[in-house]
N, C-alpha and C positions, 0 to 999 in steps of 0.2 A: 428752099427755106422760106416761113414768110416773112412778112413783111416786119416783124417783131425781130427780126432774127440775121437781117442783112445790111444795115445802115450802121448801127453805133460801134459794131464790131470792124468794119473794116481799117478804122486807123490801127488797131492792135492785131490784125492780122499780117499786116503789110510792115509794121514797125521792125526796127532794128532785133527786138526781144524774139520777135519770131514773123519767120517769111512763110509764108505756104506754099508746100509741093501743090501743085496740080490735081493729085489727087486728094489732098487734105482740103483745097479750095472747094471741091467737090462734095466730098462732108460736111463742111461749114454751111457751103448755099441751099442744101436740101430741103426741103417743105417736108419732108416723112415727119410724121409723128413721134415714131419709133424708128431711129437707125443701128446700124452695125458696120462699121469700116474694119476693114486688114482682109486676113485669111490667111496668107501667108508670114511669114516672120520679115520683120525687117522695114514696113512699111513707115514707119513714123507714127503709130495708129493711138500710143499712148499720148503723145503728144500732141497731138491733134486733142484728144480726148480733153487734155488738162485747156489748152487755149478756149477751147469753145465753152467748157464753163469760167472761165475767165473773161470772155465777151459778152457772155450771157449776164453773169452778173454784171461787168459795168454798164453793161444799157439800160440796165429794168433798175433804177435806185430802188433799194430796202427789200432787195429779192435775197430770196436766199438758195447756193444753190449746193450740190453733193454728189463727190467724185467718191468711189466705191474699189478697194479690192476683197478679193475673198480672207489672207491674214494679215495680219500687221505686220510680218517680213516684208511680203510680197511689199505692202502699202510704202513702206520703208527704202525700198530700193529704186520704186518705179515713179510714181506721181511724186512724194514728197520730197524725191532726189531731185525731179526735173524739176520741181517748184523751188527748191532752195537754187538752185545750179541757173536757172534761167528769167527766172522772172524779179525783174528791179526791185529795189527795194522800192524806191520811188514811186512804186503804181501801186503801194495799198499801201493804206495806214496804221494796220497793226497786225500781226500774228501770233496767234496764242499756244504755243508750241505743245502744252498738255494737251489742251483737246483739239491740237490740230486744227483750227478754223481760222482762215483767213477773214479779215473785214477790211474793205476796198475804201475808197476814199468817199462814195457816194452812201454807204451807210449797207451797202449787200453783204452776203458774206460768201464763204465755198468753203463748205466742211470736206477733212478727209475723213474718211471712215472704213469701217472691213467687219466686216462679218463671218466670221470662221464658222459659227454652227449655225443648224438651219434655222435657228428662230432667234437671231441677233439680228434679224432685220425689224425684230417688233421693236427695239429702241427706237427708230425713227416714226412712231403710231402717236399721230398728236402731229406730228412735224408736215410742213409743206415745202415742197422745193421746186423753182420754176425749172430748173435741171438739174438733171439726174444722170450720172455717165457712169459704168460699170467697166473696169478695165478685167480684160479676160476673161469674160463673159461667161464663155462655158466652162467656169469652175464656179458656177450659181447653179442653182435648181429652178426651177420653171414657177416651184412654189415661192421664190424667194422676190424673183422677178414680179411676179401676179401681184403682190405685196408691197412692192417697191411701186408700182405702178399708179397705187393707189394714192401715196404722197407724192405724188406726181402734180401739181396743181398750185396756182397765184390767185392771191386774193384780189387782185384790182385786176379787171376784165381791159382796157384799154388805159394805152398811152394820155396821158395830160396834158404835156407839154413836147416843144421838141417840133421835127418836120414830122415824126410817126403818131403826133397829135390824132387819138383818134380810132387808131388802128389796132386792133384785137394784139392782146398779149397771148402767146400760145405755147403753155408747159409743152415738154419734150423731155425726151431722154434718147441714149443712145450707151451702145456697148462696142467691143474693140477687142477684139481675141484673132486665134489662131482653131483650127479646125481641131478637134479630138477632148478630153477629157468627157467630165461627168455630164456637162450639158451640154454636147455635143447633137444630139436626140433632137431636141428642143428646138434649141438654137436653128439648127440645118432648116426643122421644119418651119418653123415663123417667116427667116428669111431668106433660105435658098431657096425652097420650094414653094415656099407662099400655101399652108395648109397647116392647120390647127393638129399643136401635136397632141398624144397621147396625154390625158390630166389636164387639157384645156377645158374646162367642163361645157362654156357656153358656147359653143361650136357657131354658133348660128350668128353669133358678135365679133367673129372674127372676120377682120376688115383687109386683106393683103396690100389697101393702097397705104393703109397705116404704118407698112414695113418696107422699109428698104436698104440695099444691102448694096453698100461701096466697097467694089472689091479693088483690093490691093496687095502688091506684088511686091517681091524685094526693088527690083525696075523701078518702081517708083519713087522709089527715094534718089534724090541725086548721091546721097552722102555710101550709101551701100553696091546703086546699079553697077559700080566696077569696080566693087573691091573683090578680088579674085580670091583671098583667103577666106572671108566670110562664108563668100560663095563655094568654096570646098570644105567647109566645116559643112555648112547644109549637104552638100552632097555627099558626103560619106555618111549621116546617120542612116540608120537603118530606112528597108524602102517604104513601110508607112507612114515613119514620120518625116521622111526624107520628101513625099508626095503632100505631107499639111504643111509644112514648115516652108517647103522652098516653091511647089508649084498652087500653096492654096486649095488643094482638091481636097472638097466637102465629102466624097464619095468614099475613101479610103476607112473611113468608120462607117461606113453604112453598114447597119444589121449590127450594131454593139450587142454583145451580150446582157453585162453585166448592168442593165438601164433604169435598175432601183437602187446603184447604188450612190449614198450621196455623204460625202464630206462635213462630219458634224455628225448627223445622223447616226451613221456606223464606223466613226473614228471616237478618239477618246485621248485625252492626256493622258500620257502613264501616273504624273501625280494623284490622278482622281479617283486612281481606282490602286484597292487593298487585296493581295490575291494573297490569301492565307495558305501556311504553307503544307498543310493538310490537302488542300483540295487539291483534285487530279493535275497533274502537270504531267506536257510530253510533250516530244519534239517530232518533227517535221524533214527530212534533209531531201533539198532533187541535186543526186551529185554531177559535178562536170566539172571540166579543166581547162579546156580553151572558153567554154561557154562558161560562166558562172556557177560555180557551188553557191544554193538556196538555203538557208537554215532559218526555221520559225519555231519558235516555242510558244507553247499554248495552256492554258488553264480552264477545267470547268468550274462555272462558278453554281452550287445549288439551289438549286427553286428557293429552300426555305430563306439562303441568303437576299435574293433578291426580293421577295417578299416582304419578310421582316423587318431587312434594315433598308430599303428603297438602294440597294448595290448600283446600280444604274438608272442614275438622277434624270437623262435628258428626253427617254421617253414619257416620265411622267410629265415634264413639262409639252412635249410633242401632243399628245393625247390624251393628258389627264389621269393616268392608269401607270403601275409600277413596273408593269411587263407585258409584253403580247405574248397570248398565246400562239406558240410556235405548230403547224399542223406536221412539223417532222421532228419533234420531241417526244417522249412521255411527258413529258412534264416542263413548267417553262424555266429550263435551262436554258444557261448560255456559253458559248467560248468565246475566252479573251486568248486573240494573238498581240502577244505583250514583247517579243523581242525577234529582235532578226539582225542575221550576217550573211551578208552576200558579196561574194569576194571568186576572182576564178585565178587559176596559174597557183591552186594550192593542192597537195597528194592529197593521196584519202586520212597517213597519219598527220599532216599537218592542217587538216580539216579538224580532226576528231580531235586535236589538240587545243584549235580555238573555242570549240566548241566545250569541251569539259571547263578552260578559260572562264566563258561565259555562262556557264551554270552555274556556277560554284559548288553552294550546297546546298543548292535547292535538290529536293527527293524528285526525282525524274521518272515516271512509271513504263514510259516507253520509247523509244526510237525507231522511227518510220522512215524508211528510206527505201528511194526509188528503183522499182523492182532490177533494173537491168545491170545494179551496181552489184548483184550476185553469182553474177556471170565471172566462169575464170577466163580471162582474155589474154594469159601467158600461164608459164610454167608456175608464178609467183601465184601468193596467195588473192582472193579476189578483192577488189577494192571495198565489197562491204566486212569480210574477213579482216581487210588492216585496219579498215575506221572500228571494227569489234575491240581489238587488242587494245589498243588503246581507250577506248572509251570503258572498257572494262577497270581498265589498271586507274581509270580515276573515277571509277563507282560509278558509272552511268553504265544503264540495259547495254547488252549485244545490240544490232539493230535489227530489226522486223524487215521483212517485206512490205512495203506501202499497198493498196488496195491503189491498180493501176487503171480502174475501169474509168476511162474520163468523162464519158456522157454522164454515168451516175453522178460521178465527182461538181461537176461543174453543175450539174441538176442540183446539188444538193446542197454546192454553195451559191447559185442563185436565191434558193431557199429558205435560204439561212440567213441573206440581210433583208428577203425580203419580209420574213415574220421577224428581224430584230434579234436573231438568233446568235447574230456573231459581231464582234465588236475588235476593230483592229486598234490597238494606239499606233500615237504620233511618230515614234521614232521607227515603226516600220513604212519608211518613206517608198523605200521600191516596191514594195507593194500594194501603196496606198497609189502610186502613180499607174501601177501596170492593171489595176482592175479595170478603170475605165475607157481604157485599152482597146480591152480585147475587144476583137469584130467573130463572128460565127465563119464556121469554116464553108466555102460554095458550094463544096461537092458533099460536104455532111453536114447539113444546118444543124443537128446535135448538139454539134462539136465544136470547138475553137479553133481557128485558121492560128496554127503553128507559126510564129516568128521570132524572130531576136528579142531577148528582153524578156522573154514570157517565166523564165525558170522562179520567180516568185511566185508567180500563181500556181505554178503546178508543184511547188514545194506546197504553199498553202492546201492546195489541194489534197494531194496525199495526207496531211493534218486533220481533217475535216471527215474526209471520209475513212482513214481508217482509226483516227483515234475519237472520232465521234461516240463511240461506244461508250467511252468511257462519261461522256455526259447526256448519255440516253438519246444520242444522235441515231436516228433510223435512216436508211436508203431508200426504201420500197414510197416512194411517191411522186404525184404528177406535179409540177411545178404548175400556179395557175396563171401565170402570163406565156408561158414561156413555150405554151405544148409541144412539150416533150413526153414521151414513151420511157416508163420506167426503167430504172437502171438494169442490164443484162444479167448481172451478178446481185442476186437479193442478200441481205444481212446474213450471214452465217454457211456460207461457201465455202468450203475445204479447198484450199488455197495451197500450196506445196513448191517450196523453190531452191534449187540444188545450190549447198555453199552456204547451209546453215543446218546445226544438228534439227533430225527428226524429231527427236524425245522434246527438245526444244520449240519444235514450231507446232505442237499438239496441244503441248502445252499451255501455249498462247489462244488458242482456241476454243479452248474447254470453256464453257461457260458457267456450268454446271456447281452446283454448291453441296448437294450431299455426295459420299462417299460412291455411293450403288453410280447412282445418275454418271458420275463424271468418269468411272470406271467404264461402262457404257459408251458413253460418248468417246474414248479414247480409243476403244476397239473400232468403232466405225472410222473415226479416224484415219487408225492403221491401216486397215484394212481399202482406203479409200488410197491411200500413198502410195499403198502396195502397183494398187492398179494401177497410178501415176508412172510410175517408179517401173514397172513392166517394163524387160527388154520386148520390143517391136519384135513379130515373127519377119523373116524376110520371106520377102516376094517370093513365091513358087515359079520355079524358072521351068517353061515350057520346051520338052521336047521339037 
């Protein structure tokens, strides 16, 4: 740390309010510009976080400085708990509880603040702060941070008075996470790897001695190193996150899929948005029992609507413009995933039960569900058979076959937030958590490396790709990050699955609008099911 950064803080480091681990001492003394302490769970890393802008401001009188989470929950439970819970009343002279700003007794301040969409970092444009501390880091964008960096900066160049009479004052900031979410990407590359990540535009300004990265273990804390229950809560989560959370490993995300998607951006409060009850609506199911039953329902919303009435307020502040043109739409349409139930240890009729529940009487146009749920797996009728019965008898579709092609699928929801195509609300939490997830599968970069947890996105998925249609969602294209090879199955495949009527699943296919045409199209059809449908000649047994 320099020399601005090691002297006025030490009596409040070592004070009764707070002692420092060894390795939080280590994040304090740093000279980086730019740091990052934890990696794994349990380190003290928030704390650390809040002290050091706490020393910061009392050393620099009339600085000002700002501690960061991404929503106001989060901010709520973590900084502002540890602020009320630990720090004397005695060491600052007032606290403004509305807008969260501490003022110290020397005249600095330390705002709490959170920034939930991507461009609530411009409130702080105008502002300067000697630090800047972001807790959980990588649930920020690169863009948010680039931004952040900028109000990064003190107006008076050296100390006045004091033994540091003299000596250069030196803005900093620093972040505090756990390995995996959205800026997971980013994050890894600035300071695991030391290389300028993708969206860094000046490549050639990028400094690695500017970055450094204090890693830290549960071990490190004396309060956690032997709590053996803690330590078998992290052991039992699943094994990626079981490898961020307990052993710290940056690698366990490497090769994210899903690495445009960004919080703010492609979320939305359900308050904000009006899905009239005209426009297409359908659902999504990937059934399971021991594993989680997925359910997502979905709405298209029309060009004309977004158009006309600006439907979706936060790109046009994003980029000035009321829609992006989507290159895997006709037209710039969009889907809103507006509701979700994810619950497992429920039948298929106690599935289709919550789910009629949770429709009410909204008009439903279709139900997708995962193709293996049409398989009969006893004498009893098949699990998408029972969810039928039921969801009949309370006015919702039979259920379809989902469109199971998942390279397409995943191509097509990369695609979709990356032209702005698709917009999840807030209350689908598990899904909002499991996209920036997922990692690419080794043996098929494609594909997604299949794990626990995943049944939201592949519920989404089947959503996406097969009730696309209905808001002029097309398959047939190359994602342009992502190069990938077009989907195997192009739009309008004759598809055929035993354990739902035929006259039924032709019928879903047709697309056709006059009389002749769809007459037509139902013969090939037939005639296409037929050959499905063929008993196998057996083997010719040789003499």
């Amino acid at each position: 740390m320099s020399g601005s950064r090691t002297s006025g803080k030490g009596d409040l480091l070592f004070s009764d309010s707070y002692v420092a681990f060894p390795r939080q001492k280590q994040f304090h003394r740093s000279r980086a510009k730019y740091r990052l302490f934890g990696g794994a769970a349990g380190p003290g890393k928030t704390k650390a976080l809040l002290w050091e802008a706490i020393g910061q401001a009392n050393e620099v009188a009339g600085c000002d400085t700002l501690l960061l989470r991404r929503t106001y929950p989060e901010l709520e439970s973590s900084l502002l708990s540890y602020f009320r819970r630990d720090v004397p009343r005695s060491m600052y002279k007032s606290y403004n509880a509305s807008k969260h700003v501490v003022t110290w007794k020397n005249g600095s301040t330390t705002r709490f603040g959170y920034c939930r969409n991507e461009n609530d970092v411009y409130q702080y444009q105008g502002a300067e702060f000697l630090f800047i501390g972001i807790d959980e880091l990588t649930h920020f964008t690169l863009k948010q941070w680039q931004f952040l960096t900028s109000r990064n900066r003190c107006p008076a160049k050296v100390y006045s008075d004091g033994k540091n009479a003299g000596k250069r004052i030196a803005p900093c900031m620093a972040g505090a996470t756990n390995p995996g979410n959205v800026g997971h990407a980013w994050v890894k590359a600035l300071w695991v790897d030391h290389v300028p990540p993708p969206g860094f535009e000046r490549t050639d300004l990028y400094d690695p001695r500017d970055y450094e990265f204090i890693r830290a273990r549960i071990d490190d804390n004396p309060i956690y190193a032997h709590d053996a229950e803690y330590r078998r809560t992290l052991e039992a989560l699943p094994e990626h996150l079981r490898r961020a959370f307990l052993e710290g490993d940056w690698n366990v995300f490497a090769g994210q899929y899903f690495d445009v998607f960004e919080i703010g951006r492609h979320t939305a409060r359900p308050e904000e948005l009006r899905l009239e009850p005209w426009w297409p609506h359908w659902i999504s199911v990937d059934w399971g029992f021991h594993h989680p039953s997925a359910v997502y329902w979905h709405c298209a919303v029309p060009e004309s609507v977004i158009r006309d009435s600006g439907f979706v307020t936060r790109e046009r502040i994003h980029d000035g413009t009321a829609s992006h043109e989507s290159p895997v739409t006709s037209h710039r349409s969009r889907i809103i995933t507006y509701r979700e139930f994810v619950q497992n240890n429920l039948s298929p009729r106690m599935l289709a039960q919550a789910i009629a529940e949770r429709s009410g009487r909204e008009r439903i146009s279709e139900v997708f569900l995962s193709p293996d749920a049409f398989a009969h797996r006893s004498s009893e009728a098949s699990i998408a058979e029972q969810l039928g019965d039921v969801l009949t008898a309370n006015g919702l579709p039979r259920p379809a076959p989902a469109d199971n092609d998942r390279i397409g699928g995943w191509q097509l929801m990369y695609q979709m937030l990356e032209s702005d195509a698709w917009v999840i609300t807030d209350n689908c939490g598990k899904l909002i958590e499991c996209i920036p997830q997922l990692v690419r599968d080794d043996r098929r970069q494609e594909d997604i490396r299949k794990v626990d947890g995943d049944d939201p996105a592949d519920a989404a998925r089947y959503g996406l790709i097969s009730g696309g249609r209905l808001a002029g969602v097309g398959t047939a294209f190359v994602p342009s990050r992502a190069g990938q090879s077009p989907p195997l199955n192009s739009a309008g495949t004759a598809r055929f699955v035993t354990g739902m009527p035929l006259g039924e699943q032709i019928a879903r296919q047709v697309t056709a609008t006059d009389q002749t045409s769809r007459a037509i199209h139902c013969q090939r059809l037939e005639a296409e099911a037929k050959k499905q449908f063929r008993p196998k000649k057996l083997p010719r047994r040789h003499r």
